[in-house]
C-alpha positions as CSV (number, residue, x, y, z in Angstrom):
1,X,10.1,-39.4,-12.9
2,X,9.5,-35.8,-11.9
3,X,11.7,-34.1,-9.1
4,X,9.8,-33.9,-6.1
5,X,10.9,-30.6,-3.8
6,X,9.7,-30.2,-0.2
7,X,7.4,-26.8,0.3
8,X,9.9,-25.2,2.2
9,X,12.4,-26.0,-0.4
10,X,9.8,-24.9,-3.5
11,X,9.2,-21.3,-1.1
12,X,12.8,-21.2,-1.2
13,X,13.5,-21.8,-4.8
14,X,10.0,-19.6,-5.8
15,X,12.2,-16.6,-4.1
16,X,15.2,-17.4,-5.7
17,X,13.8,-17.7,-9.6
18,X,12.2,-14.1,-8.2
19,X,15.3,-12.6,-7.9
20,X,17.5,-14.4,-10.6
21,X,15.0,-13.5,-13.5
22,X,15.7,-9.9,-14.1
23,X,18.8,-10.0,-13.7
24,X,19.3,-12.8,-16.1
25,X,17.9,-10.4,-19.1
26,X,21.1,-7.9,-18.3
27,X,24.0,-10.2,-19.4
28,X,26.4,-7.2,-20.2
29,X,28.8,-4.7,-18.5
30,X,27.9,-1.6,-16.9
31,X,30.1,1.0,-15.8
32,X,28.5,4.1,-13.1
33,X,30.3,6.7,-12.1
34,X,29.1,8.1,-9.0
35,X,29.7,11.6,-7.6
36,X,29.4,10.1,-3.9
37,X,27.9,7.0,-2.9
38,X,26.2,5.7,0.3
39,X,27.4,3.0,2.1
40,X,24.5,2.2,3.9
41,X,26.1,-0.4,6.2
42,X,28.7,2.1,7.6
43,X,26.7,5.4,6.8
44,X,29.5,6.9,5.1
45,X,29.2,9.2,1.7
46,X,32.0,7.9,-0.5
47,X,33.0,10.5,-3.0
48,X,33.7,9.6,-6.6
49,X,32.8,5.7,-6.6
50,X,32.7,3.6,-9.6
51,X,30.2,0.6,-9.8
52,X,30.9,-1.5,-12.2
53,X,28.5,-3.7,-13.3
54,X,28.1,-7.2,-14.8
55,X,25.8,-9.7,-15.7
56,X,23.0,-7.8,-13.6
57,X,25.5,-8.1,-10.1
58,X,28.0,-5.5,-8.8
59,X,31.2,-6.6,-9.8
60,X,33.5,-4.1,-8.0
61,X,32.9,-0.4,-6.4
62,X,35.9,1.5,-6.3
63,X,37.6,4.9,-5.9
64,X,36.9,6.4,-9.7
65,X,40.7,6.9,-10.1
66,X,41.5,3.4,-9.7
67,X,38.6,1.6,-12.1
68,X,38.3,3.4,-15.9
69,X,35.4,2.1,-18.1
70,X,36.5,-0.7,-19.3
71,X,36.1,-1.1,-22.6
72,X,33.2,-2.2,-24.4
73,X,30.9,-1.3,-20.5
74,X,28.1,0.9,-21.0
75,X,28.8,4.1,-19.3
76,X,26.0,5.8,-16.8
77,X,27.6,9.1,-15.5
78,X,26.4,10.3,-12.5
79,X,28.8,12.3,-11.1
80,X,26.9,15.2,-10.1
81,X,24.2,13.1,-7.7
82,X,24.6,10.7,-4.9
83,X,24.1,7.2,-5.3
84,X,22.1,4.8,-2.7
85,X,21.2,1.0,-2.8
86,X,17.2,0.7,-4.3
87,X,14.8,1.3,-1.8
88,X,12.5,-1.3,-0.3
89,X,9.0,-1.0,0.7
90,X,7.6,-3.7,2.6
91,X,3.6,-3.1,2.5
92,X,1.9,-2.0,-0.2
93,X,-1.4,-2.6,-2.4
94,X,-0.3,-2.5,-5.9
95,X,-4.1,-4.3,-7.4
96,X,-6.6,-1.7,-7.9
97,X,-7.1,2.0,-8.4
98,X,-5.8,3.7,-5.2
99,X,-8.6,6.7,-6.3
100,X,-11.0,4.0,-5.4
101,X,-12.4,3.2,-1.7
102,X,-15.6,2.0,0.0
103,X,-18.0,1.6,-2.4
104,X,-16.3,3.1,-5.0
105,X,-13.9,0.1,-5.4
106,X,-17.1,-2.4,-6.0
107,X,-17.7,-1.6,-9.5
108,X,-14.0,-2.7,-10.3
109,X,-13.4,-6.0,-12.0
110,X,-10.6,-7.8,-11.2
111,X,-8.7,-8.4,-14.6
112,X,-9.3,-4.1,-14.5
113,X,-7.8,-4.1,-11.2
114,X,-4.3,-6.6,-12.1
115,X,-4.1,-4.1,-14.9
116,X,-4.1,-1.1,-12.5
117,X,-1.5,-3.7,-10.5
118,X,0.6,-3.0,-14.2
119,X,0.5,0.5,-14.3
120,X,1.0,1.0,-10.4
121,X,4.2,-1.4,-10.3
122,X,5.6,1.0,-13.2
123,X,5.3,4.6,-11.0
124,X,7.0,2.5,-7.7
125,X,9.6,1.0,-9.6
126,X,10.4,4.9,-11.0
127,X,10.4,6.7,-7.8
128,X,13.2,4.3,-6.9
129,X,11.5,1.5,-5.0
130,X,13.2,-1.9,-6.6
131,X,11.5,-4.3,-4.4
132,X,7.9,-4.5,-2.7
133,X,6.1,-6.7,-0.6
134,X,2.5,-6.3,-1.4
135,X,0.2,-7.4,1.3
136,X,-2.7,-8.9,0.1
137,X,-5.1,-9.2,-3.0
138,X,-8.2,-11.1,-4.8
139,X,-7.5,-13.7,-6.9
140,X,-3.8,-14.1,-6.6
141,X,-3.3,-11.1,-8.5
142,X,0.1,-9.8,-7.1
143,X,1.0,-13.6,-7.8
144,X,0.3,-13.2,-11.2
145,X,1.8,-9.7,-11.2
146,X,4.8,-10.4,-9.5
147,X,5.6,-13.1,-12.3
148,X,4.7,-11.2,-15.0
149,X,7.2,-8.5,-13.9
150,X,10.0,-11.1,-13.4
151,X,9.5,-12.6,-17.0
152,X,9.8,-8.7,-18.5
153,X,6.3,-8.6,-19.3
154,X,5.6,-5.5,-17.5
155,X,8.1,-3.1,-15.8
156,X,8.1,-2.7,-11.9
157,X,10.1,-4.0,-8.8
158,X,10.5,-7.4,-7.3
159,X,7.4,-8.1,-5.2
160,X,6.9,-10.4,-2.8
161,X,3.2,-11.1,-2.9
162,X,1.0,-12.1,-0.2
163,X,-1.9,-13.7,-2.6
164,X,-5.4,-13.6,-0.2
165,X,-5.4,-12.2,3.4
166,X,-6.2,-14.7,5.9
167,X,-9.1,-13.3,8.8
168,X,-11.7,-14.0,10.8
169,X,-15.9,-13.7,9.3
170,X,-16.7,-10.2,9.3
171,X,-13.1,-9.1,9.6
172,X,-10.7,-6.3,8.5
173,X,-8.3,-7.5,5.5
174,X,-10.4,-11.0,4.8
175,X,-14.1,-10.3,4.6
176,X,-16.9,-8.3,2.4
177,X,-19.1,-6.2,5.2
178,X,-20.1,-3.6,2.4
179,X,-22.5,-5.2,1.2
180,X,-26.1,-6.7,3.2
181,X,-26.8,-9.9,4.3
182,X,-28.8,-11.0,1.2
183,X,-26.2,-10.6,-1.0
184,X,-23.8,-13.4,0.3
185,X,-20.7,-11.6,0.0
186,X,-18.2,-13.8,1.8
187,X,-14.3,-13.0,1.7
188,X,-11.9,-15.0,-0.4
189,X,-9.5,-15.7,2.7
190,X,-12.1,-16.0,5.6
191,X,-11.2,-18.9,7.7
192,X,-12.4,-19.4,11.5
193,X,-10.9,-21.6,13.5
194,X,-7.5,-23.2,13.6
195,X,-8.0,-26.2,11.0
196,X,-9.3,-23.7,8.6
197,X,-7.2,-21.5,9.0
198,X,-4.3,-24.1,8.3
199,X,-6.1,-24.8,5.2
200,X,-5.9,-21.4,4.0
201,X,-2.4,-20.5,4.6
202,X,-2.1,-24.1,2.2
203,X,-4.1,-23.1,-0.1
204,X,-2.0,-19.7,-0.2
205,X,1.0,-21.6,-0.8
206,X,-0.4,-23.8,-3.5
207,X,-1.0,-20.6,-5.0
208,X,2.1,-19.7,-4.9
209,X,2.1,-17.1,-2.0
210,X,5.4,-15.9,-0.5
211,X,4.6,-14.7,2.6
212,X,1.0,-14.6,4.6
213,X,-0.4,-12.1,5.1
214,X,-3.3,-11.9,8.2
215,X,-5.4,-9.4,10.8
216,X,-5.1,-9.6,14.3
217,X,-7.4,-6.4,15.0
218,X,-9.8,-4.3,13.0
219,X,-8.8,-1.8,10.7
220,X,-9.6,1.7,9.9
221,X,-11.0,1.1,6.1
222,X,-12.8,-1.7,6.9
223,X,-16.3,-1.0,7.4
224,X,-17.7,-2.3,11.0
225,X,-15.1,-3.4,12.8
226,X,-13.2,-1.7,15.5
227,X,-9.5,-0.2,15.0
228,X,-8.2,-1.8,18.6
229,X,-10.3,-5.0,18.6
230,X,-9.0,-8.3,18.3
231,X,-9.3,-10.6,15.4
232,X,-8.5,-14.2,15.7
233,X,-7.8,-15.8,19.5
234,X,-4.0,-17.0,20.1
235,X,-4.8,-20.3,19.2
236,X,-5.9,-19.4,15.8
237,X,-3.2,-17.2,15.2
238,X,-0.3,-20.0,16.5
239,X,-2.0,-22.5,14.1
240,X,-1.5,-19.7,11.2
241,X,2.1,-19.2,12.2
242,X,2.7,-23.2,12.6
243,X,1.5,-23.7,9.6
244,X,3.2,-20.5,7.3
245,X,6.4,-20.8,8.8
246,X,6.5,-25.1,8.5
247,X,6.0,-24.5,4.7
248,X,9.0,-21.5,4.7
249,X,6.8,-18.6,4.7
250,X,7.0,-15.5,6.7
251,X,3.5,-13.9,8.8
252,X,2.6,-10.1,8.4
253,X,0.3,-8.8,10.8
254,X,-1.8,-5.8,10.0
255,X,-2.6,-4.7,14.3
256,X,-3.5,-1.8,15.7
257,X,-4.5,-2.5,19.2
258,X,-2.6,-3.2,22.0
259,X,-4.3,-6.9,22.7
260,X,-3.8,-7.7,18.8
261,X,-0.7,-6.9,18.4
262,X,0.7,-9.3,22.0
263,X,-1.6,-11.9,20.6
264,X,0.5,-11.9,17.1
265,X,3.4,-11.3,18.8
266,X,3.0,-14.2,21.4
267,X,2.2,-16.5,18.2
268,X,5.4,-16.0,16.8
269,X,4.6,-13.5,13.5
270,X,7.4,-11.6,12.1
271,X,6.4,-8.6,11.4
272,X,3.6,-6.2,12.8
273,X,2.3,-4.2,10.2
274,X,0.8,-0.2,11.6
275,X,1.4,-1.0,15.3
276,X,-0.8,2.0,16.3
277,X,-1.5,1.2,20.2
278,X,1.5,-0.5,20.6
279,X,2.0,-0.9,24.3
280,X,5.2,-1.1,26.6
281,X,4.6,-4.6,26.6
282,X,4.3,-5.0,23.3
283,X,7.4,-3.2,22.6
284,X,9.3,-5.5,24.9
285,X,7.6,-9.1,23.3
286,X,8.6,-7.4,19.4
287,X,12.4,-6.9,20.5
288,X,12.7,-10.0,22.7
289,X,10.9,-12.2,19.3
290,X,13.2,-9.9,16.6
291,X,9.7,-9.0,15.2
292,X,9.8,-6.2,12.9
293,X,7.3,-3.1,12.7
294,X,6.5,-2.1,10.1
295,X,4.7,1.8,10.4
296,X,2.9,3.7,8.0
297,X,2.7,7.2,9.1
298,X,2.2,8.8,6.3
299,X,-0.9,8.2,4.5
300,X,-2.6,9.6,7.7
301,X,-2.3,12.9,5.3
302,X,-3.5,11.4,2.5
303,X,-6.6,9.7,4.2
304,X,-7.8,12.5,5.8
305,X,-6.6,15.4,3.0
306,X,-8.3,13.4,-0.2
307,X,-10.5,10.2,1.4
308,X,-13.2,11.5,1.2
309,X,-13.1,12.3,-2.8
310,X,-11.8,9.0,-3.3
311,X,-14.9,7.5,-1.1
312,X,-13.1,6.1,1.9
313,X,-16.5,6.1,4.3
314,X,-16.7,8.7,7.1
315,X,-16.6,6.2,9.8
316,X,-12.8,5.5,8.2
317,X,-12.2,9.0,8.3
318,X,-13.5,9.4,12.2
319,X,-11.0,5.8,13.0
320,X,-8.4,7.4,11.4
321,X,-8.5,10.9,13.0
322,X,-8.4,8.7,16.4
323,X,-5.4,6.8,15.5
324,X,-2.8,8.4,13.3
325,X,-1.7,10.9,15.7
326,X,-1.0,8.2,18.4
327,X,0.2,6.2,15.9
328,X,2.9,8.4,14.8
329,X,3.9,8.9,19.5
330,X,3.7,5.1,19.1
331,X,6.7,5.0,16.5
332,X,8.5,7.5,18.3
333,X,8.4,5.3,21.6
334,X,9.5,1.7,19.4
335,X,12.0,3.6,17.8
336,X,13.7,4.9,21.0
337,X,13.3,1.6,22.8
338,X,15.3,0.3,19.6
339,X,12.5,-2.1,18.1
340,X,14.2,-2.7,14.7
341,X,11.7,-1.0,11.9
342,X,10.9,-1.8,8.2
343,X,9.8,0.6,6.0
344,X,6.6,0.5,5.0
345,X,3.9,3.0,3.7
346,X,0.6,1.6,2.7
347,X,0.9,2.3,-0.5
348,X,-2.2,1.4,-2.8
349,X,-4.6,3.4,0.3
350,X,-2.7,6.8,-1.7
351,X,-1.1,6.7,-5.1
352,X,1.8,4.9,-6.1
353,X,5.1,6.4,-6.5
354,X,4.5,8.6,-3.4
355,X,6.4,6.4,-1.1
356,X,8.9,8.0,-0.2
357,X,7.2,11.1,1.5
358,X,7.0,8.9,4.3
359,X,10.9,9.4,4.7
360,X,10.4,12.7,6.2
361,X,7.9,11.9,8.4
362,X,10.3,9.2,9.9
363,X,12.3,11.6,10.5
364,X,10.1,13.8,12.4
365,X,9.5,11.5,14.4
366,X,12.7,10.6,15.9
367,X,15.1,9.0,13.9
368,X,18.1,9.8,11.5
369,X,17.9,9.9,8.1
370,X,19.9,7.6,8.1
371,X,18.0,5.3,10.4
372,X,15.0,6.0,8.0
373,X,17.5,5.0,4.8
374,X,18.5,1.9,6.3
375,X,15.0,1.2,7.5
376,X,14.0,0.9,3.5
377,X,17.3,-1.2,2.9
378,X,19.1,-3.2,5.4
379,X,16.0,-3.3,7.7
380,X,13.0,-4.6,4.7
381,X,15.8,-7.1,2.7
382,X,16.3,-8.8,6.3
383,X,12.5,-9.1,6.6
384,X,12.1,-10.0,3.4
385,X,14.7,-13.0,3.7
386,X,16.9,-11.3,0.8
387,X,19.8,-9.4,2.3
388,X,21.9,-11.5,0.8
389,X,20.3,-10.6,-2.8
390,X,20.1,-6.9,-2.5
391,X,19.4,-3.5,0.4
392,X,23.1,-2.5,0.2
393,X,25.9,-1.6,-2.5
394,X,28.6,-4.5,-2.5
395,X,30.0,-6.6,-4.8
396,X,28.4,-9.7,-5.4
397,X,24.8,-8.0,-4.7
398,X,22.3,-7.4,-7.0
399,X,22.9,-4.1,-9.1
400,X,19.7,-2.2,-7.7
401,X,20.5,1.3,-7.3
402,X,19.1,4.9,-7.6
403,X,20.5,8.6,-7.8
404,X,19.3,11.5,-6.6
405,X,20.2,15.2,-6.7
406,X,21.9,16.4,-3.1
407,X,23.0,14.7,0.5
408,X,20.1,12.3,1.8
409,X,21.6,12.7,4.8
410,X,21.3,16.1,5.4
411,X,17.5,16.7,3.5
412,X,16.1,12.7,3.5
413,X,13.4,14.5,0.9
414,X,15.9,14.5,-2.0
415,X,14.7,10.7,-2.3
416,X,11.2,12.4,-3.0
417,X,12.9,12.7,-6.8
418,X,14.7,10.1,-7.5
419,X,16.8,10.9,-11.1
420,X,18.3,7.6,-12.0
421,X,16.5,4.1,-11.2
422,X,18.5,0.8,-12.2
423,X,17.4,-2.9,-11.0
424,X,19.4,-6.0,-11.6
425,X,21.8,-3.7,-14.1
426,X,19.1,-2.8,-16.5
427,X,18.4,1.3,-16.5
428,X,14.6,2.7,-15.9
429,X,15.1,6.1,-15.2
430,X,17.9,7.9,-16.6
């Protein structure tokens, strides 16, 4: 007779076989040999650490003195650069051409697109991101994408993958409004009402979604709708968080407005991705929940520098000169009220492997480096349900770690070129 697991139990065990499967491929012993390492936990640089490494885990981190190679280990030496746990980045598009928008994307097939999904995983696993959530795609893609990658088939980081948005008819994230009436274009995750939308988030799991991904406002890419409106009532949106969270998934919100984003946050979601008119009240109801945001201010220079080449429609260019700049005083205010953050940069609305010029932009807008380092460790594995997996450097964690030239601390850019990328022991970039 076949064994039977519970959904919450198969979520938890789909997760698990995630992680476990690259680092099964590394059964050997590793030796690095840092010139200072970030302990991101107690935000000290530790000078002259050695990791060693085996079977794919950190085995012990020590003063370099005190643990030689041993012998046998392959040897990494990175003496000259400081070492930091992978980063994390916890919404990003990795299906399709990220030159493509608007109308520019219909042409694109979606077997073309997965294989863009290959090549795009490859450049965000280089620039030192080792894990990704990826927020939504047709067909299941990321699903496909994210098991392919864990079976070695194609390089690039973990992924959490979202499978198909769940919205409303007509809506940002879910539904087709480029195209007329005629044509019949309907969304592959549009679902009104609550039953239906219970049936999609099932359907998402039977897929073999990890976490669900939804819109409680318009967005600024979608054609039509309204950056501030709400999408979905709160009844809709508790059924879609009874129903994720009963089957062991987490809920990402994509909301802008102020109404949106209380409605998601009232209905229990766990993370609120952009949080552009985020409100005092708002604020309040995401630290009193322990929601996450999860703010993107970066690609505001991308859209409006190079959108329009790449076809993103001028009434997207016009929502997004009304909303980036507030968006960036809104992540100034949750940061200073101490809303915990995520990092997250949109990723897939620019091109991959850029990800981590949002760092600086955290920054200038109020916190540490630090704060902005932990917020793409510590911060995203926590969301992501993985902390104790990977997002620091400790024995017993996975061996996800990345080197770069100079002190992060002191210029958070140096993670702009990342020199050495390793996840679950096995070396990418050297």
């Amino acid at each position: 007779m076949p064994l039977r697991l519970s959904r919450p139990r198969r979520a938890a065990l789909s997760l698990s076989l995630l992680l476990a499967l690259p680092l099964a491929a590394a059964a050997e012993t590793v030796y690095v040999r840092a010139g200072q390492l970030l302990d991101v936990e107690s935000g000290r640089l530790l000078p002259d650490r050695a990791i060693l490494v085996e079977d794919g885990r950190i085995a012990r981190i020590e003063p370099a003195a005190a643990l030689p190679p041993p012998p046998g280990a392959t040897v990494h030496d990175l003496s000259g650069r400081t070492v930091l746990p992978g980063l994390m980045d916890a919404h990003v598009h990795l299906i399709g051409d990220a030159d493509k928008h608007g109308y520019n994307e219909l042409g694109e097939s979606l077997p073309l697109a997965t294989l863009y999904g290959a090549r795009n995983a490859r450049a965000t696993l280089l620039a030192g991101f080792t894990t990704v959530r990826n927020l939504g795609s047709s067909g299941y893609a990321d699903v496909a994408l994210r098991d392919a990658i864990a079976e070695g088939l194609v390089d690039g980081p973990r992924v959490v993958a979202a499978g198909i948005p769940v919205g409303i008819t007509g809506g940002h994230c879910s539904d087709n409004n480029l195209l007329p009436y005629e044509e019949k274009a309907v969304g592959e995750g549009v679902a009104d009402g609550p039953w239906e939308v219970r049936r999609q988030v099932r359907q998402n799991v039977k897929f073999g979604a990890d976490v669900i991904k939804t819109c409680s406002t318009g967005g600024v890419l979608s054609k039509g709708t309204q950056v501030g409106a709400p999408q979905y009532t709160l009844e809709e949106l508790q059924a879609l968080v009874d129903e994720a969270h009963s089957h062991g998934r987490k809920v990402a919100s994509h909301a802008h407005g102020a109404g949106g984003i209380l409605n998601a946050l009232k209905a229990g979601v766990d993370s609120i991705e952009h949080a552009s008119f985020i409100d005092d009240a708002g604020i309040a109801l995401a630290k009193k929940n322990g929601a996450m945001l999860v703010m993107d201010i970066y690609n505001t220079e991308y859209i409006l520098g190079e959108g329009e080449k790449a076809g993103i429609l001028p009434e997207s260019l016009e929502k997004e000169r009304r909303t980036g700049g507030i968006q960036r005083e809104s992540f100034r205010r949750a940061h200073q009220a101490g809303v915990r953050m995520a990092f997250g940069t949109d990723a897939g609305v620019y091109p991959h492997g850029q990800n981590a010029r949002q760092f600086a932009r955290m920054v200038r807008f109020g916190m540490t480096p630090l704060q902005a380092i932990q917020a793409a460790t510590l911060n995203t594995a926590a969301l992501f349900g993985i902390e104790g997996e990977t997002g620091a450097l400790k024995p017993g964690l996975a061996a996800d770690l990345i080197a770069v030239d100079g002190d992060p601390l002191q210029d958070v850019s140096v993670l702009e070129q990342v020199r050495f990328v390793m996840k679950g022991g096995r070396v990418y970039r050297e």
